[in-house]
Structures are given as structure tokens and as C-alpha cells.
C-alpha positions in Angstrom: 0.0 0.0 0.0 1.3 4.0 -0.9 0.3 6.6 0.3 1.1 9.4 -2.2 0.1 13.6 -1.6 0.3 16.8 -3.6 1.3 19.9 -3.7 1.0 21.4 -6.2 0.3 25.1 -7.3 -0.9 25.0 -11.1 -4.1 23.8 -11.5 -3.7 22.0 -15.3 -1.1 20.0 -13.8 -2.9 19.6 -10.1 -5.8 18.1 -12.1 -3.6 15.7 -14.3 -1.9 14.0 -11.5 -5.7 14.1 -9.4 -7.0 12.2 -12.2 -3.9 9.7 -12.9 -3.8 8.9 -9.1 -8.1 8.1 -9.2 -7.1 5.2 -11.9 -4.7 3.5 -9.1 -6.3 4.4 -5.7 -8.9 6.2 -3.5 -8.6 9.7 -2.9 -9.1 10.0 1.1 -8.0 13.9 1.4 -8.2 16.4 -1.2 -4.7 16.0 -2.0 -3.9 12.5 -0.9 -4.9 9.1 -2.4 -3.7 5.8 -0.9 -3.0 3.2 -3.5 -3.3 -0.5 -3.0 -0.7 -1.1 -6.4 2.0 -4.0 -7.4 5.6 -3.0 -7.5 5.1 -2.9 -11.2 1.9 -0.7 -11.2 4.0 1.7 -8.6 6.7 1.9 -11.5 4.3 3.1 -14.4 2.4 5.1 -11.6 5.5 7.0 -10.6 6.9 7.3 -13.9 3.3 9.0 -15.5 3.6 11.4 -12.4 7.5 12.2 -12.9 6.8 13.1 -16.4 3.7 15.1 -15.2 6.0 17.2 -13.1 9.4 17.1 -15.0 8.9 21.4 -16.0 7.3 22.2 -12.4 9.4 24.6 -10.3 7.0 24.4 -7.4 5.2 21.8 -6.1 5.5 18.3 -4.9 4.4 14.6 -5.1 5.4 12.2 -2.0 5.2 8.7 -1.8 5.0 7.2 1.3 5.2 2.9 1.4 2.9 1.4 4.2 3.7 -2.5 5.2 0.9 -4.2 6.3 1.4 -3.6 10.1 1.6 0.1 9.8 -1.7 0.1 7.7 -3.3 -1.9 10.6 -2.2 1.1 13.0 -4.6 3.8 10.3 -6.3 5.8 12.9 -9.1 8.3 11.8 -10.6 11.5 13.5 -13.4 12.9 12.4 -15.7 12.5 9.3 -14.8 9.8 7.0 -14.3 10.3 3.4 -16.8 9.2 0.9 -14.6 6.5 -0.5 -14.6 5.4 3.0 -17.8 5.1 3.7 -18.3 3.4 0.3 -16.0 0.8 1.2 -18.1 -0.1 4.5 -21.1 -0.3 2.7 -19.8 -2.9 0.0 -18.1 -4.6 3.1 -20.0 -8.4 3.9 -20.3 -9.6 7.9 -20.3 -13.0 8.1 
């Protein structure tokens, strides 16, 4: 699992990367997306958003790997995102 946020001050290229990162995760802050990607999906991933941002002089992209335990530890205050709460209601009790 990634987590990858934005920074990002020009809106073209804000939206590109936005829309590159909905094909390979869920967007749980306006700015940050956590991706649930093979090594080789990572790799195209990061290579579309390097070539996104190759002539930007501001701005940032950061990718942060989660292991398994660490995504265990998640913790969430306050309201829950939509994708969130999309994800419970799909989710089966048995």
C-alpha cells in the first residue's frame, strides 16, 4: 500500500496527476490518495507522475510505502471520506 500527496500550485497540472492517481487508488483527502498497487503498477504510476512534473518549479508529489502492520495502525478522527464510507457499505459480515 502507498500513500502518495500533492502539492502542487498550477491547476492544469494539479488536475492531471488528481486524475492519474483516481485510476490507481482512493482519494481520502483532497490532496492524498492511498493506492493499494503491485511494485510494477508503482513503477508506471511514478513514472506518468515524474513526467507530469518534470517542467514544475513548485510543487511536490510524495510517496510514502505502508507495510501491512503500519496500515493496521490507520487511525481516523473525524468525518470519514466518501470512498470510506463506500468501502463499509460494499463490506460483507459474516
Amino acid at each position: 500500500m502507498y500513500l502518495i500527496s500533492y502539492d502542487i500550485t498550477k491547476d492544469k497540472v494539479r488536475r492531471k496527476v488528481a486524475k492519474e492517481l483516481e485510476n490507481y487508488g482512493r482519494r481520502v483527502q483532497f490532496s492524498v490518495f492511498e493506492c493499494d498497487i503491485t511494485k510494477a503498477q508503482y513503477a508506471k504510476l511514478y513514472g506518468k507522475l515524474l513526467k507530469l512534473m518534470k517542467k514544475e518549479e513548485e510543487g511536490n508529489i510524495r510517496f510514502y510505502s505502508l507495510c501491512a502492520n503500519c496500515l493496521a495502525k490507520t487511525e481516523v478522527i473525524g468525518n470519514k471520506s466518501a470512498a470510506m464510507l463506500q468501502e463499509e457499505e460494499n463490506l460483507i459480515v459474516i
